[in-house]
C-alpha positions as CSV (number, residue, x, y, z in Angstrom):
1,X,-70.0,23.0,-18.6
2,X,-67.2,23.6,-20.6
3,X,-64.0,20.4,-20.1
4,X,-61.7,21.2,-17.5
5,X,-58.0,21.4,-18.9
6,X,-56.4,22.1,-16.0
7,X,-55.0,18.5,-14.2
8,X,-55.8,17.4,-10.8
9,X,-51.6,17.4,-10.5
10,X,-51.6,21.2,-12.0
11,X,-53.6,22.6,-9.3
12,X,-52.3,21.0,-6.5
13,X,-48.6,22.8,-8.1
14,X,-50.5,25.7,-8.3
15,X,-51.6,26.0,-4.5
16,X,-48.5,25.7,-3.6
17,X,-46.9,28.4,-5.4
18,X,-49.6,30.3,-4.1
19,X,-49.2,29.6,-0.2
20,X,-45.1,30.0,-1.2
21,X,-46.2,33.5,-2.0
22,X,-46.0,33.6,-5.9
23,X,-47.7,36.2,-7.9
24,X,-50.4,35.0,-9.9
25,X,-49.1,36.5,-13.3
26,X,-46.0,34.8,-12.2
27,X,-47.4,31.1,-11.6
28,X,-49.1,31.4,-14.8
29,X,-46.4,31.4,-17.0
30,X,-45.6,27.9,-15.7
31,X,-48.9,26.9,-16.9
32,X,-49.7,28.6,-20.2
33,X,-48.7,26.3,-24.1
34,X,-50.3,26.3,-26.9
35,X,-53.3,25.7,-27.5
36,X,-53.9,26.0,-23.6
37,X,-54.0,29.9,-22.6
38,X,-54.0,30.0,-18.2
39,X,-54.9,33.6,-17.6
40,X,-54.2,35.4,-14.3
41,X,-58.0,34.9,-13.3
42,X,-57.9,31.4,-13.3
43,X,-55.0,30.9,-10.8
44,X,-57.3,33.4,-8.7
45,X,-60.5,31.1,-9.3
46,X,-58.0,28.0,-8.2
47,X,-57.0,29.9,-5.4
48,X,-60.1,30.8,-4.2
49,X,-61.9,27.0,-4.8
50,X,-64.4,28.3,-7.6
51,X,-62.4,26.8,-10.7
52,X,-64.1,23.7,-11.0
53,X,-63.8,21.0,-8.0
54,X,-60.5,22.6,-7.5
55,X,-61.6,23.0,-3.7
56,X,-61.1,20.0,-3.0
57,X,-57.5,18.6,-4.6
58,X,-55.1,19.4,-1.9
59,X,-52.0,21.4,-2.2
60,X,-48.9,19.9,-3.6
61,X,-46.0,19.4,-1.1
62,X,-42.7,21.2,-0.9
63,X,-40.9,18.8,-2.4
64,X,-42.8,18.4,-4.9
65,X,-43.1,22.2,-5.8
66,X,-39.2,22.2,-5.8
67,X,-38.6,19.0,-8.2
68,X,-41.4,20.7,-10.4
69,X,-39.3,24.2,-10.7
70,X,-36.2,22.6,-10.9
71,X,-37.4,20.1,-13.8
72,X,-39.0,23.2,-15.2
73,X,-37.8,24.6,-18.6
74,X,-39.7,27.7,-19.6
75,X,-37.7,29.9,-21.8
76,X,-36.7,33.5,-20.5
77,X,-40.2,34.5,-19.0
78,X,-39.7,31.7,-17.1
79,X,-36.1,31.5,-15.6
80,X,-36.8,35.3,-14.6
81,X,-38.9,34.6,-11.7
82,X,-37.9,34.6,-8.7
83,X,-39.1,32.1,-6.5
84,X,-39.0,32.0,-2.8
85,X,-37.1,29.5,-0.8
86,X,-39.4,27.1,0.7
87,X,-39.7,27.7,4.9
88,X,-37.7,25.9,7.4
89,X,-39.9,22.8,8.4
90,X,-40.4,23.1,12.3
91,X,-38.8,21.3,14.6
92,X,-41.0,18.7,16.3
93,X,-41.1,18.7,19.9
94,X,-40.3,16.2,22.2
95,X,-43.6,14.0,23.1
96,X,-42.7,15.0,27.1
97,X,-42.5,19.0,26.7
98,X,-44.8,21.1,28.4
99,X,-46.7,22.2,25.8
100,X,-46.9,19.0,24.3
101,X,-48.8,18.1,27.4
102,X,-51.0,20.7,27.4
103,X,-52.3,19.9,24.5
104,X,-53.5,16.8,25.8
105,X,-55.7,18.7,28.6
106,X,-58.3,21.3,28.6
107,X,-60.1,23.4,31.5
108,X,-63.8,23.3,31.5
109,X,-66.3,25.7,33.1
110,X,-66.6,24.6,36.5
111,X,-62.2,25.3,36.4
112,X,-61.2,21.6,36.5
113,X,-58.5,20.4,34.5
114,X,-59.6,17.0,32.1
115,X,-58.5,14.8,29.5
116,X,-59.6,16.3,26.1
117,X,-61.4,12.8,25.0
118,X,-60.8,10.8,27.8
119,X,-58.9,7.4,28.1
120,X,-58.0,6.4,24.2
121,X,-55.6,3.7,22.5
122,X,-52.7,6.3,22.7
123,X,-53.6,7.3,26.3
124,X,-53.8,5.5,30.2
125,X,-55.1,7.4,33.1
126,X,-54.2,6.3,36.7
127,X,-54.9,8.1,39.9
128,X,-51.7,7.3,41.7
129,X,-48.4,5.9,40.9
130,X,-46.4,3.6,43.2
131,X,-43.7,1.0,43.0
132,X,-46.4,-1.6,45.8
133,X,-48.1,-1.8,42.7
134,X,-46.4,-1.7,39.8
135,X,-47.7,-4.3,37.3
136,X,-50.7,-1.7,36.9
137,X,-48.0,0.6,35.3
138,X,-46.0,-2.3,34.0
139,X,-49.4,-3.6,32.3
140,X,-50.2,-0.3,31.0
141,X,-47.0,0.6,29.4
142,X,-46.8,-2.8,27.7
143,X,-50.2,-2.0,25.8
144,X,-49.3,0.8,24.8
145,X,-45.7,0.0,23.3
146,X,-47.2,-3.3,21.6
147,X,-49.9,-0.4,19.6
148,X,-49.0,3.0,18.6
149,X,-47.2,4.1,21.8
150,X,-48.7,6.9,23.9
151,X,-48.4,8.5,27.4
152,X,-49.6,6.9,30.8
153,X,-50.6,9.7,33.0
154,X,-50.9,9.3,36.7
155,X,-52.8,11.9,38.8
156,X,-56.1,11.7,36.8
157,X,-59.4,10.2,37.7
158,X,-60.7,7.6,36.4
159,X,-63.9,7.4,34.8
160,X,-66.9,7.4,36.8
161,X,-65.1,9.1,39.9
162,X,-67.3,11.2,41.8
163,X,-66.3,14.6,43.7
164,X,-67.3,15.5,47.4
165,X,-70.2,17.3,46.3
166,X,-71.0,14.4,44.1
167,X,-69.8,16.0,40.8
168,X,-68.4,14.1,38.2
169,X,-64.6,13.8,38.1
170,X,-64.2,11.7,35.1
171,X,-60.5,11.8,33.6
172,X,-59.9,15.0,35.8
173,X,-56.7,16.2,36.5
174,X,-56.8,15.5,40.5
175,X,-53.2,15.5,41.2
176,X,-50.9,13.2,42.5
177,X,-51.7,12.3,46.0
178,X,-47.7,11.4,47.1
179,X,-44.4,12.4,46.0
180,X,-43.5,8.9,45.6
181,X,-43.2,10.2,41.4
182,X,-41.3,12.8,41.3
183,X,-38.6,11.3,43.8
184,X,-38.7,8.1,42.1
185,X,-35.4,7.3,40.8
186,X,-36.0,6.9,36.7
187,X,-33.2,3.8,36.9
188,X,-35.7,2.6,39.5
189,X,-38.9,2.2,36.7
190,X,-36.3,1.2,33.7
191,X,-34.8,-1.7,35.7
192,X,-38.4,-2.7,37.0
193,X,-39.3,-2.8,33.2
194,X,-36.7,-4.6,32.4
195,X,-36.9,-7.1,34.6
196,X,-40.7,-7.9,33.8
197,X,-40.7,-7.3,30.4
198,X,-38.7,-8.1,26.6
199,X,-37.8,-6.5,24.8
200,X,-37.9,-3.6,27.4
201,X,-40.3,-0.5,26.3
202,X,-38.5,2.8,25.2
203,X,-40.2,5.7,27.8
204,X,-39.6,9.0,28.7
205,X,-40.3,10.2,32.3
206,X,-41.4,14.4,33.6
207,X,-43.1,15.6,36.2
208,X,-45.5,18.2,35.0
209,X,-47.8,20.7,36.7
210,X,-51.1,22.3,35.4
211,X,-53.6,24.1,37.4
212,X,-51.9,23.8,40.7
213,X,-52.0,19.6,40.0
214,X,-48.5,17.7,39.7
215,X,-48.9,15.0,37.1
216,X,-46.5,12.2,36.8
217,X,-46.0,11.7,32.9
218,X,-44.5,8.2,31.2
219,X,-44.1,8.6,27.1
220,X,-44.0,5.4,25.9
221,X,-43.0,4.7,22.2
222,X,-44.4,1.7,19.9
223,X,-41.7,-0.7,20.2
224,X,-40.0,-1.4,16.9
225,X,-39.4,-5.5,18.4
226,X,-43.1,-5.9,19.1
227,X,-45.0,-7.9,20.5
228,X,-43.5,-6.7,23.9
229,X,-43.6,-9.8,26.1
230,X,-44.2,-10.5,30.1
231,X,-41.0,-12.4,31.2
232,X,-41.9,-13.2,34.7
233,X,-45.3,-12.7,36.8
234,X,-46.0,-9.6,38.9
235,X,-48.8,-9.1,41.3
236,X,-52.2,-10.3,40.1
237,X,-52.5,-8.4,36.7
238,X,-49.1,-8.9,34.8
239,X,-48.3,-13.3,34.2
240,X,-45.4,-14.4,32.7
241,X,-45.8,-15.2,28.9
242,X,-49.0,-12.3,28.8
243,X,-49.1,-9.9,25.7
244,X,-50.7,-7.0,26.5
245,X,-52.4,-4.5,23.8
246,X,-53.7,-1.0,24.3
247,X,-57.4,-0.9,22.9
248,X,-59.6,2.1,23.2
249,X,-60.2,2.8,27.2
250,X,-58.7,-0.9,28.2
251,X,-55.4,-2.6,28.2
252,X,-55.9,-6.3,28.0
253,X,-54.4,-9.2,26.5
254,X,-54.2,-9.3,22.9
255,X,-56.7,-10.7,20.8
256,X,-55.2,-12.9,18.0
257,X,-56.0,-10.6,14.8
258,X,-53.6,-7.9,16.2
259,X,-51.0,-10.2,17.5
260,X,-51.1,-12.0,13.9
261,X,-50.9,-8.3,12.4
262,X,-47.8,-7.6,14.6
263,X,-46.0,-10.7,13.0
264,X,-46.4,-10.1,9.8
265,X,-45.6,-6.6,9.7
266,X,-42.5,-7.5,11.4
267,X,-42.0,-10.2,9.2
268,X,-41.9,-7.6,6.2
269,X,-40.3,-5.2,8.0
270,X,-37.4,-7.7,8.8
271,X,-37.6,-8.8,4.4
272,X,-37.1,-5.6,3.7
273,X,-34.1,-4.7,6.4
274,X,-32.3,-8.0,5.7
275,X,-32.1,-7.5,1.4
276,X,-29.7,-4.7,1.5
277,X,-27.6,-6.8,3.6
278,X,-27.9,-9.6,1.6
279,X,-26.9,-8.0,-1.4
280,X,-23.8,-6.2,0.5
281,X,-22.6,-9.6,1.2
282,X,-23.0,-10.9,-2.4
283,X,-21.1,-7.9,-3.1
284,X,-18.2,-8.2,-1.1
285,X,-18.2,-12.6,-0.9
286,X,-17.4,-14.8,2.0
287,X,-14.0,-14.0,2.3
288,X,-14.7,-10.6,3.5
289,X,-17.7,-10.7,5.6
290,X,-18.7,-11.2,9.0
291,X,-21.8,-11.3,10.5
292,X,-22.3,-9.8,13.8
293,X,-24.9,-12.0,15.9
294,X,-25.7,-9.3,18.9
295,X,-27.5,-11.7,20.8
296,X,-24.7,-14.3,20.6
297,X,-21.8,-11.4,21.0
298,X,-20.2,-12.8,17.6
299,X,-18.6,-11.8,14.7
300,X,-18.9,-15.2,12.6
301,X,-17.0,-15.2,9.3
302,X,-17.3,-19.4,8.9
303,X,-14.0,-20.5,9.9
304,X,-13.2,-17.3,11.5
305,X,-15.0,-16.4,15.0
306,X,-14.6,-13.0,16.7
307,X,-16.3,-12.6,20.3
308,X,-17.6,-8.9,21.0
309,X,-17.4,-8.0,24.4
310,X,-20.9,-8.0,26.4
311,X,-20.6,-4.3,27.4
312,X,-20.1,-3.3,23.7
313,X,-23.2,-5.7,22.4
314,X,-25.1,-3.6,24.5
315,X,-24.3,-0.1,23.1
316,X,-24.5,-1.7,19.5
317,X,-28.2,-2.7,20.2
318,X,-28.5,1.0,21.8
319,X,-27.9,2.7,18.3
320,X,-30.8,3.5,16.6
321,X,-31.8,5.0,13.6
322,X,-31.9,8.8,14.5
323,X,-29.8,9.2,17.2
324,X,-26.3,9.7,15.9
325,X,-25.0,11.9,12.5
326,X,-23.3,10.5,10.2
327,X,-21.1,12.2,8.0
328,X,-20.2,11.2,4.4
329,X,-17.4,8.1,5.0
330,X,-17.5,8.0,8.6
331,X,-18.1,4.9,10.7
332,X,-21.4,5.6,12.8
333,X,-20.1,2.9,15.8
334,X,-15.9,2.8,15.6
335,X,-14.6,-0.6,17.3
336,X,-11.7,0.7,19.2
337,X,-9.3,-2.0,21.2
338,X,-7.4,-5.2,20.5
339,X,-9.2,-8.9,19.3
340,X,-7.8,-11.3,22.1
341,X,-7.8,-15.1,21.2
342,X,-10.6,-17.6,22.6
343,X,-9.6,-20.4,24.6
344,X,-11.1,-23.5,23.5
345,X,-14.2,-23.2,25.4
346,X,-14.6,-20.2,23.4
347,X,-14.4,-17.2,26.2
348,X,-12.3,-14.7,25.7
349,X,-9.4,-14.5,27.9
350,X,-10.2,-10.3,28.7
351,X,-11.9,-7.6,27.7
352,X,-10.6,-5.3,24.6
353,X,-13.5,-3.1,23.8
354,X,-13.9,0.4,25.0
355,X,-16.4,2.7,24.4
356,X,-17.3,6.4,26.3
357,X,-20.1,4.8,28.1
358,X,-17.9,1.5,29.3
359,X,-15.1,3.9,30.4
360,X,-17.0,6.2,32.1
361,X,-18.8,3.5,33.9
362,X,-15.5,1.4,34.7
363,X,-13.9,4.3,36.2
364,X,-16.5,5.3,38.7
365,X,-17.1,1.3,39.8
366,X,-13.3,1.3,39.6
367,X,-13.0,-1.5,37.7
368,X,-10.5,-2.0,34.4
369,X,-9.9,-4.6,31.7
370,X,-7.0,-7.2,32.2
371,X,-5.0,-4.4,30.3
372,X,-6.0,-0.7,31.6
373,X,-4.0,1.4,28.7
374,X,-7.0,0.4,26.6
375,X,-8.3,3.0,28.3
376,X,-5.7,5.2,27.9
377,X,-5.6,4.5,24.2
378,X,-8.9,4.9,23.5
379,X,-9.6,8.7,25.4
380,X,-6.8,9.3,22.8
381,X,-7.5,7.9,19.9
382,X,-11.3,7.0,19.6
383,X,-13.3,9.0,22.1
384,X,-16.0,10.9,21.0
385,X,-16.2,12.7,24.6
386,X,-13.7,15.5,25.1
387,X,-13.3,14.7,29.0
388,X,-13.0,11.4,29.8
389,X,-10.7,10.3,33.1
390,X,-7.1,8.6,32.6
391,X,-5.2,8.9,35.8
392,X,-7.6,6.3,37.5
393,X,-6.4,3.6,34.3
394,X,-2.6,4.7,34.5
395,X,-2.4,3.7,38.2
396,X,-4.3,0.6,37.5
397,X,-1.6,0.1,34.7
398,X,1.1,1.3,37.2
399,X,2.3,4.3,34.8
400,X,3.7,7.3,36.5
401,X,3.3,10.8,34.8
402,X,6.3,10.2,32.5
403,X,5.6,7.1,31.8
404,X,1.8,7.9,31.0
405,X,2.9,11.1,29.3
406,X,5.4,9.2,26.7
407,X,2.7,5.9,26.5
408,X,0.5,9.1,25.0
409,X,2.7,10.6,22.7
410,X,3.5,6.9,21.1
411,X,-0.7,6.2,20.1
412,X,-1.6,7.0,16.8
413,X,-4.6,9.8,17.6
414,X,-5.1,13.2,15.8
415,X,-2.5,15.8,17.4
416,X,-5.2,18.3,18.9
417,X,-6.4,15.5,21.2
418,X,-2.9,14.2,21.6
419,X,-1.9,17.6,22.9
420,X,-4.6,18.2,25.1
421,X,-4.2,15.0,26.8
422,X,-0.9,15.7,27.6
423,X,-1.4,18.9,29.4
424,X,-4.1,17.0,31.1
425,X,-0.8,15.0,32.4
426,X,0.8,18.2,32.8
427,X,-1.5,19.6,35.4
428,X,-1.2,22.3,32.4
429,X,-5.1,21.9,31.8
430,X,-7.8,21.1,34.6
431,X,-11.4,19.5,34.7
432,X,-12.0,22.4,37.4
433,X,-14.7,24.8,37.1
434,X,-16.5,26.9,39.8
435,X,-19.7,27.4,38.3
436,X,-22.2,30.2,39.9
437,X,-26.2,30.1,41.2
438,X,-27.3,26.2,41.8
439,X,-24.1,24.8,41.3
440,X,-22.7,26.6,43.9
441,X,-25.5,26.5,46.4
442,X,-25.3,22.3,45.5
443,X,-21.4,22.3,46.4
444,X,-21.8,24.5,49.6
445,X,-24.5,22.0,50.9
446,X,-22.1,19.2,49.6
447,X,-19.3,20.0,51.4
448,X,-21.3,21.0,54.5
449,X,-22.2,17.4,54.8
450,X,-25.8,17.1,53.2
451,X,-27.7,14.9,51.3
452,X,-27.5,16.6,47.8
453,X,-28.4,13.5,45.7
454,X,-30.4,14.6,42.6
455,X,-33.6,12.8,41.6
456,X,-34.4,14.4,38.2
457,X,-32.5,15.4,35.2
458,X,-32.2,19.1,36.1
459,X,-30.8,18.0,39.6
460,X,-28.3,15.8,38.3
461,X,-27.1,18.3,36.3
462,X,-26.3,20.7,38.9
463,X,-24.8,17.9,41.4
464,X,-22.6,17.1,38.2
465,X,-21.6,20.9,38.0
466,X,-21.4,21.2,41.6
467,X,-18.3,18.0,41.6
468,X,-16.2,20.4,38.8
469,X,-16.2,23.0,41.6
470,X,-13.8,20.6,44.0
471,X,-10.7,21.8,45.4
472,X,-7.9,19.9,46.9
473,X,-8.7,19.2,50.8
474,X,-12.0,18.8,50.5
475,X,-11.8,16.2,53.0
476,X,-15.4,14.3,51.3
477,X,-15.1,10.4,50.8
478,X,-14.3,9.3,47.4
479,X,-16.2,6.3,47.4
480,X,-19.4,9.0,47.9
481,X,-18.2,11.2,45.5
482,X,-18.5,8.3,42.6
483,X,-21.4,6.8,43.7
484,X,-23.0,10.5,43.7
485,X,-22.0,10.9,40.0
486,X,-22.7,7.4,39.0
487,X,-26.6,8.3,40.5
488,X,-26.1,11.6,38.2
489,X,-25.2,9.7,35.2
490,X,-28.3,7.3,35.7
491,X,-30.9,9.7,35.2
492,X,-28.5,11.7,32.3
493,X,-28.6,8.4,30.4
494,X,-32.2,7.9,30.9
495,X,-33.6,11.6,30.1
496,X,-31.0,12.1,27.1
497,X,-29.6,15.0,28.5
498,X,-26.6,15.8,25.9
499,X,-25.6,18.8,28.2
500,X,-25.7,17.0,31.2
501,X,-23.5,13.9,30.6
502,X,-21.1,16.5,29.5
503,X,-20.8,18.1,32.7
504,X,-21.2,14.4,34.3
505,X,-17.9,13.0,32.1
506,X,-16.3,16.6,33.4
507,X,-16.9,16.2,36.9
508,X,-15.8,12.4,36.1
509,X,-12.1,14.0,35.2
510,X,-12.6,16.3,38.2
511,X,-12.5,13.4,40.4
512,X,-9.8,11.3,38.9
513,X,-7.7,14.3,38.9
514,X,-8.4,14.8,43.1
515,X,-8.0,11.0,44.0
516,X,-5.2,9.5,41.5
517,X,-3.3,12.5,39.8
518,X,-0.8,12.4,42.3
């Protein structure tokens, strides 16, 4: 058989230009030099697998089709082709949406719902879910965050579970047998978590129904802190100090090859974080650093100590890689608020950090730092939220309207947000908004007196709508009204729900503007 002069590399660029939709006597001008002719048949023989073992080299990767063709110098033949833009890469779906789920499950003959392969190291199974019991949830989710992550599903058999008729019922989707999921308050299964376990697992919480059968679904990710640790002991399966690891069909304690694997990959992992770092500091020298210790709430510079205020710590250590934008030059976390001096003891005398999250949550616990036109200052200068509430802050501060409206104009803040604050003072721009459908039906029952607090994300949404709707003399109770929205914001902040917080920071305006406008 005659030598193949055609390289491994070669064909895989050649596949690719193929499944991008070139046309052979295009592709073949890429590929033709002296002393090496590639004739239009052999891109088809490469394309069909015959050339060779050209079957079985895989195809070469967008990018590195589009580093090929832009490295690519091929004289006029060349640089006439036209080349199609490589397709949009899709959009991965989250690891709770429906269909992701469905993908999980499968209906056999006899029309019952099952696992597709059962109980893995990715996947739990438990018939029922309850808080009596939680370290059998607690246990499972611990496993499964210390290996690869996966999903604990309750409503499913487990194996070896017979039917009435004495059919088998392994891993079949049964249903739950209570509600006791789906009005479970997510806050209520994070804070459980949290209490048991550190560093706390990362989940994500849906109700989902196939077949007729409501499942209760928990998406855990693989922590990147791991090994995830028991803090305190819980019923008869979860002891303070256990490590628990998912293996295939079990979650038990962790046998001592993975644990040591878990180390030293962390080990590495932390190497490698800590050297660009390292060589930033060079960079800069010890007169212009700090190091921020998150777990000590310091900014430690040698001789110079800055304390960070414990609420802030926390939404540092919430940032993570993925979850904001960053645009060329701009701060991803911006520090907004004055550095107050440390007694000797080393407390700080008050609070001077503000974020969207702290003054959101101040303002419905109506609390406020020793100085409340931090506040102020920051919905005007370093908010990333366009409604945020002020009036609550600038009678805690003891401003009236004038007084708030000319502390306002005297902050340093770009002039559209400036502006739009002030007509907020101005009564010339309202938080109100009568919303139609749900919304409305949720304020009607609201203001006739019933219970309208939301136990999903989808709920809390429409309660947070419903508040925007308000009108003066509504003659509800304002300490119901912000423990309402503070329930609302819970279950925002723990499904992610972009749109929702919005509408939960609005209704959050809507309220200050009813109680403390006046």
């Amino acid at each position: 058989m005659a030598k193949r002069t055609i390289t491994d590399d070669e064909i895989g660029l050649i596949k690719a230009m193929q499944k991008r939709g070139m046309a052979n006597k295009d592709i073949q001008f890429f590929f033709n030099r002296p002393g090496r002719a590639v004739n239009s048949g052999r891109i088809t023989d490469i394309g069909k697998g015959t050339y060779s073992n050209s079957a079985s080299i895989p195809c070469a990767s967008d990018a590195a089709l589009d580093a090929f063709l832009a490295a690519f110098s091929g004289g006029e033949v060349g640089a006439q082709i036209q080349v199609p833009a490589a397709p949009p890469l899709p959009q991965p779906l989250s690891p709770v949406d429906p269909a992701v789920i469905n993908a999980l499950l499968s209906e056999g003959n006899d029309g019952v719902w099952r696992l597709n392969h059962g109980e893995a190291d990715d996947l739990e199974c438990k018939a029922n879910f309850g808080f009596k019991h939680a370290h059998n949830w607690i246990r499972a989710i611990a496993a499964l965050a210390n290996n690869r992550g996966g999903y604990v599903l309750f409503g499913v058999a487990d194996k070896g579970t017979k039917g009435g008729g004495g059919e088998d019922l392994s891993h079949a989707i049964v249903g739950l047998a209570s509600n006791d999921f789906e009005t479970a308050d997510p806050a209520d299964i994070t804070n459980k978590l949290r209490a048991c376990l550190d560093p706390t697992p990362r989940i994500q919480i849906r109700t989902h129904t196939i077949g007729g059968k409501t499942l209760g679904v928990i998406h855990v990710e693989q922590h990147p802190s791991r090994p995830v640790i028991a803090t305190k002991t819980d019923g008869d399966k979860v002891k303070e100090g256990d490590i628990f690891f998912r293996y295939p069909g079990q979650s038990i304690r962790i046998k001592y090859s993975d644990l040591r694997a878990i180390l030293d990959g962390r080990d590495a992992a932390a190497r490698r974080e800590i050297m660009p770092a390292v060589e930033r500091l060079l960079a800069l020298g010890p007169k212009r650093a700090l190091i921020a210790d998150l777990e000590a709430g310091t900014l430690d510079g040698g001789g110079r100590l800055i304390t960070i205020d414990p609420e802030l710590v926390k939404q540092i250590e919430f940032v993570r890689e993925g979850d904001f934008n960053q645009s060329d030059g701009a701060p991803a976390l911006r520090l907004v608020g004055d550095v107050v001096a440390a007694t000797a003891s080393g407390k700080i005398e008050s609070r001077g950090v503000v974020t969207d999250k702290i003054l959101l949550k101040n303002f419905l616990a109506r609390e406020t730092l020793a100085n409340p036109k931090e506040y102020i200052r920051f919905a005007t200068e370093g908010a990333h939220a366009a409604w945020l509430p002020i009036f609550f802050f600038a009678n805690a501060a003891k401003l009236g309207r004038a007084e708030l409206e000319e502390f306002v104009a005297s902050l340093d803040g770009a002039k559209a947000r400036k502006d739009r604050v002030i007509k907020r003072i101005r009564g010339e721009v309202s938080a109100y908004e009568r919303y139609t459908g749900t919304p409305a039906a949720t304020l009607k029952k609201l203001l006739a007196g019933d219970d309208v607090s939301p136990t999903d994300v989808k709920a809390a949404t429409n309660v947070a709508m419903a508040l925007c709707g308000l009108k003066d003399g509504h003659g509800l109770n304002e300490e119901k009204l912000l423990k309402l929205l503070s329930t609302c914001l819970s279950l925002l902040e723990v499904g992610s729900s972009t749109s929702g917080l919005s509408h939960a920071r609005r209704a959050a305006c809507r309220l200050d503007e009813l109680f403390y406008s006046a």
